[in-house]
N, C-alpha and C positions, 0 to 999 in steps of 0.2 A: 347417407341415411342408414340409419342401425331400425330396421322395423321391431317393435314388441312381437314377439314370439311366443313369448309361455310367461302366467301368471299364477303364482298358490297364494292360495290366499288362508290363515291357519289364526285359531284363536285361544290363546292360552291362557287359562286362568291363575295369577298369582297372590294367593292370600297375604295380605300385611304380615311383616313380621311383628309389628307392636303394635299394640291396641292405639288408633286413630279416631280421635273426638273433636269436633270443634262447637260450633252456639249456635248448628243447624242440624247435622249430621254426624255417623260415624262412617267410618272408610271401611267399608268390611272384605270388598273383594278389589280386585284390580285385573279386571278383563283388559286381557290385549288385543287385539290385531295387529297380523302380521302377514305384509305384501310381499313376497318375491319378485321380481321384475328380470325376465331371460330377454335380450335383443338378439336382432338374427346374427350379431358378431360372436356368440354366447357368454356374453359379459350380463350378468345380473348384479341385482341391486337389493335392498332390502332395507324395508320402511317399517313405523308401525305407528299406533296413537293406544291409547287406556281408555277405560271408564272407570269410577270410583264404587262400580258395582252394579247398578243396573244400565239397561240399553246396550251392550256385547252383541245381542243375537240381533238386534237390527241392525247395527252397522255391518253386520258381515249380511246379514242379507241384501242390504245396499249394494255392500261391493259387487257382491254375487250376481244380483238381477240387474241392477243397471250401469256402475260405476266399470269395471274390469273388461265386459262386454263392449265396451266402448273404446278403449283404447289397443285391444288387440288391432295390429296392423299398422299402428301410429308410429311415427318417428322417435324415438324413446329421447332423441335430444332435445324434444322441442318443448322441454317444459312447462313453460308458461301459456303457450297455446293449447296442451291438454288441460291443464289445471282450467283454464278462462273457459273449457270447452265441457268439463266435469259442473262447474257451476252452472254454467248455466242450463246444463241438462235437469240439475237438483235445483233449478229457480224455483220451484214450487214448496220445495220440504228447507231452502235459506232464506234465512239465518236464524243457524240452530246450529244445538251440542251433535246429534245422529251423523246431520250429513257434514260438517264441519269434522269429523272425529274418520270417517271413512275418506274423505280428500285427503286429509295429513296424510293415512296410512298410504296412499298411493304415490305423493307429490313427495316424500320422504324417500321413498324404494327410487325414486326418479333421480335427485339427488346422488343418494348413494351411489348408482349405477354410476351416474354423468362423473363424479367425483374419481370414482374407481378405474374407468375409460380413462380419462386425464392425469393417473394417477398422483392425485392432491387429496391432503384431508381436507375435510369441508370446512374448517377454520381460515384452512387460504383462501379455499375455490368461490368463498362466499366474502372475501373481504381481507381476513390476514392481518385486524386491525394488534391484535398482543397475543402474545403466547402463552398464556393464563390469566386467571380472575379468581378473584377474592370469594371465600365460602362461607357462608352463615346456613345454621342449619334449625331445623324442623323438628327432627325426629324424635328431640325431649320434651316438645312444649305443649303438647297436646291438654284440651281443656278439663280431663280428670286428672291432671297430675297434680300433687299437692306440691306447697311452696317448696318446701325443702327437696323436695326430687327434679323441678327447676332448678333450684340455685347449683345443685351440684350437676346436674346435666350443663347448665352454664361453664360454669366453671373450668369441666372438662375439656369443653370445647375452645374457651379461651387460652386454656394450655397445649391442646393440640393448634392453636396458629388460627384457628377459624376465626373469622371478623367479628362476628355476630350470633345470635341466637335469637329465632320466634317463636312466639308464646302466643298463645291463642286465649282470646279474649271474648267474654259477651255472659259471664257469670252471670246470676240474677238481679245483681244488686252491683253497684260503678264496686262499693267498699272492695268488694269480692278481687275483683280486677285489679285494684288500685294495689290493694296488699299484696297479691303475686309477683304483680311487675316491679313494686318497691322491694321487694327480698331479694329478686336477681337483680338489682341497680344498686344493692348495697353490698350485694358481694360482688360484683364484676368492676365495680366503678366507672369512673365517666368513660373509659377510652371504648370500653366493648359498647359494640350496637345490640340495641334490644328495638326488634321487628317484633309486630304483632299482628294477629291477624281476625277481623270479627268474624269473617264468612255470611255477611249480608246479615248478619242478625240484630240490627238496631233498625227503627226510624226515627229520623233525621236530628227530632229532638232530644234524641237518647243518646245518639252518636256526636253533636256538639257537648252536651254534658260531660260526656266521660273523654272526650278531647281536650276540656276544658281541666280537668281531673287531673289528665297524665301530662301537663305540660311540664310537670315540673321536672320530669323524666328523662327529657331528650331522647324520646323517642325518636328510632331512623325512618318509621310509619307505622299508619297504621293504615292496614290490609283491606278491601271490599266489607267498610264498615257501613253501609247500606246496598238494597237490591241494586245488581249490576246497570239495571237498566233505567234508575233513575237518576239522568242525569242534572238535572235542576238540585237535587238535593244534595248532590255532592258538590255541587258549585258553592251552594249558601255552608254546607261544611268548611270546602280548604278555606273563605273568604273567614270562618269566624275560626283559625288556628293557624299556629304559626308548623304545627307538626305535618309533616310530609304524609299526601294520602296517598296510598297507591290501589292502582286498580288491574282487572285484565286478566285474570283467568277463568273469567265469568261473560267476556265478550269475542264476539264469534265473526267480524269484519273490520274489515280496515277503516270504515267511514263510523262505526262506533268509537275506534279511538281517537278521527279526527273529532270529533264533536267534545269527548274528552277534552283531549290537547286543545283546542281552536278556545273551549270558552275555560278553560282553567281550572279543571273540575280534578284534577291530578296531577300530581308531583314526582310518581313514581312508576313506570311504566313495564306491566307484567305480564306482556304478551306471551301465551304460552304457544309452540307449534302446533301442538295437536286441537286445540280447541280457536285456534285461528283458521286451520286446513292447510297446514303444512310450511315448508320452509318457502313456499315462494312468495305468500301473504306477511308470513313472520316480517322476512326482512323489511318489505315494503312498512311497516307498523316500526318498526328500527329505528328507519329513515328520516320518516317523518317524525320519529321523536326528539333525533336527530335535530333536526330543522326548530323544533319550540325547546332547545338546552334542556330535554329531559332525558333520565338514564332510563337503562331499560334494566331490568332485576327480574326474569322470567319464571313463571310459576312451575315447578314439579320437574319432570323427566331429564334431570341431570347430567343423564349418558347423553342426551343428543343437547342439550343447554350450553354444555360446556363449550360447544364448538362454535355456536352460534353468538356467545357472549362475546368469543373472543374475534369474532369477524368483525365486527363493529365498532365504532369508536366509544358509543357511550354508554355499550355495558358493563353493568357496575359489579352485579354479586350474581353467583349460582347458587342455588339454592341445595342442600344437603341433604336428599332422601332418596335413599338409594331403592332401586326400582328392579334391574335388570341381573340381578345378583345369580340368580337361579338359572338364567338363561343364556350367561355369558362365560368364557372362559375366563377372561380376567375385567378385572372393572375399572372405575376412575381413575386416574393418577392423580393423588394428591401427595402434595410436596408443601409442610409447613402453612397448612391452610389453605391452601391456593390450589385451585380443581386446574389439573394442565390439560387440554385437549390431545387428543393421538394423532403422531405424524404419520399414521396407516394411512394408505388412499381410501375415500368413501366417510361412511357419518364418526367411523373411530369408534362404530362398536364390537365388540368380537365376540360373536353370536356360536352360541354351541350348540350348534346343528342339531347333535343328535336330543341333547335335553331339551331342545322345541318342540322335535318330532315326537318326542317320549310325553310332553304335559301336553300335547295340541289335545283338544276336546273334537272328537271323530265330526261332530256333527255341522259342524263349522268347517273342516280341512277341506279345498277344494282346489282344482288342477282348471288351467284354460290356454288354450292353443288357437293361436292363428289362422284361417283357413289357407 
C-alpha cells in the first residue's frame, strides 16, 4: 500500500489561440485544473480536466472542500474504489459538467501516478490495442470561417497526412451549411473525411432536414446535432439518415451512453475523459461501445486522447486541437497524420513545471497533507 500523502491542486487559465465559434457558443477561455498526486513511496502523478470558460472556480472549490479531503490517507493504487467513493460523495451535485470535470482532474493524476510506479505509458497500462491513430482536425473549421479559408485549411491538412477535417455547422439557413461543406468536398474529393459538428443547435426537425441536405456529401458525421440529453430525438434522426451521428462530449455517465448505444440513437462514439470523470469511466464507455461495433472518436484534449484511442480496439480518430502547448515542454508526436502516443511511463505528457507554477492563478493554488 503507497498511502496518498500530498496533493496541489493549481488552475491555470489558457486563452485560445484562434478565435473558436460554433451554432451555440464561442470558446473564449480554457480554464484548467491541475491535480498533483505525492504517495508515501514519493512517486506523484498528475491529472487535469478544462472548461470552455466558465465554472473553473467551482471545480477547484470542489476539489478543495470536499473531493482531495477525501482521499488523503487512501491507497493511491486503488483506483476505482476512490473514484466509486468520490461519486458517490458528489451523489447530490451527479450528473453534471462541475462535479464530472473535478473526478477526471483526480482519477487522471491516479493514473498517471499508477502508470509512472509500473513504469508503462498509459497506452499499454490501459490496453496496448495500436501504436498510433489516424488525425482529423478542428482548428480551421470553426463557424465564422468563410468558404474559402475552409477549403484551404482542408487542404492543408490533407497534405500534411491528416484524415479528415471538421467544420462546424448550424448557419441560419441549411443553404448556408450546404454551400460550405460543398466547397471543402470539392476541393478535397471523395477520399478525405469531412466531420461536422452542430453543438446541439437544431431541433429534431431542423436536424432531419439538413441531414437529409448533406447526404449527398458522405459525410463521416455529424456532431451533437441536437440537445445531448434528448435521447428519443436522436433515435428518430439516425432511423431517418444513412449519415453517421455521433454524440458524447455533452454526456457525463456511463448509463447515458448505454441508453445511446442500447436503443441506436448513435453511430459514433465521443466520450471525452474529462467530462465523463476521468480515465476509469472513459474506458468502461470504450468497452461497452466495444460490445454494439461502434468506434470511439473522442471529443478535444488530444495530449491525453492520443493514449486512450490507442489502448483500445475500436478507436478510430484523435481529434486535432492542440490544448497544452503553453504548458508543456514538448507536444504530440505526429508522424504523417497519425497522432503517436509517448513510450514515457504515466499519461505521456511532459509538463513544464515551471510555466504551470508561473500561469497558476494564486487564488486557486493549493497544498494538502495527510495527517
Amino acid at each position: 500500500m503507497a498511502r496518498i500523502e500530498h496533493v496541489e491542486i493549481r488552475m491555470v487559465d489558457l486563452p485560445p489561440k484562434v478565435k473558436r465559434t460554433d451554432a451555440i457558443q464561442s470558446f473564449v477561455s480554457q480554464e484548467t485544473p491541475i491535480v498533483t498526486i505525492t504517495d508515501a513511496d514519493g512517486a506523484s502523478g498528475t491529472g487535469y480536466s478544462y472548461t470552455i470558460g466558465t465554472g473553473g472556480s467551482s471545480v477547484m472549490r470542489l476539489l478543495s472542500d470536499h473531493l482531495v479531503p477525501r482521499i488523503l490517507g487512501q491507497d493511491a493504487d486503488r483506483v476505482e474504489a476512490i473514484w466509486r467513493d468520490l461519486e458517490y460523495a458528489t451523489h447530490a451535485t451527479t450528473i453534471g459538467a462541475i462535479t464530472a470535470l473535478a473526478l477526471a482532474a483526480i482519477d487522471t493524476a491516479l493514473w498517471d501516478l499508477r502508470a509512472r510506479k509500473q513504469g508503462l505509458p498509459l497506452w499499454v497500462l490501459a490496453g496496448g490495442a495500436k501504436d498510433r491513430a489516424p488525425l482529423y482536425t478542428t482548428e480551421g473549421g470553426w463557424l465564422h470561417i468563410e468558404p474559402e479559408a475552409l477549403v484551404d485549411d482542408a487542404l492543408a491538412a490533407r497534405s500534411a497526412g491528416f484524415r479528415g477535417s471538421k467544420i462546424k455547422i448550424g448557419r441560419p439557413h441549411v443553404s448556408e451549411d450546404l454551400a460550405r461543406l460543398s466547397a471543402v468536398r470539392r476541393a478535397v474529393g471523395d477520399g478525405f473525411e469531412i466531420m461536422t459538428d452542430a453543438n446541439q443547435g437544431f431541433l429534431v426537425d431542423e436536424a432531419i432536414r439538413r441531414a437529409g441536405r448533406f447526404g449527398e456529401l458522405d459525410l463521416a458525421w455529424i456532431e451533437e446535432p441536437l440537445p445531448a440529453d434528448d435521447v428519443e430525438g436522436h433515435v428518430r434522426l439516425a432511423r431517418s439518415t444513412a449519415t453517421p451521428i455521433a454524440v458524447g462530449e455533452s454526456l457525463y455517465s456511463i448509463r447515458h451512453f448505454r441508453d445511446y448505444m442500447a436503443r441506436g440513437a448513435c453511430s459514433v462514439v465521443q466520450v471525452d475523459v474529462a467530462r465523463i470523470g476521468g480515465i476509469t469511466p472513459w474506458l468502461k464507455v470504450a468497452h461497452a461501445a466495444e460490445a454494439f461495433d461502434l468506434p470511439v472518436s473522442p471529443h478535444f484534449l488530444m495530449e491525453l486522447h492520443v493514449s486512450l484511442v490507442c489502448a483500445v480496439p475500436n478507436g478510430k480518430y484523435v481529434e486535432y486541437i492542440p490544448q497544452l502547448e503553453d504548458l508543456t515542454t514538448e507536444g504530440m508526436r505526429v508522424e504523417d497524420g497519425m497522432a503517436v502516443p509517448s513510450s514515457a511511463p504515466g499519461l505521456g505528457i511532459a509538463w513544464d513545471r515551471a510555466a504551470v507554477e508561473r500561469r497558476s492563478l494564486p487564488a486557486f493554488t493549493r497544498t494538502f497533507t495527510a495527517a
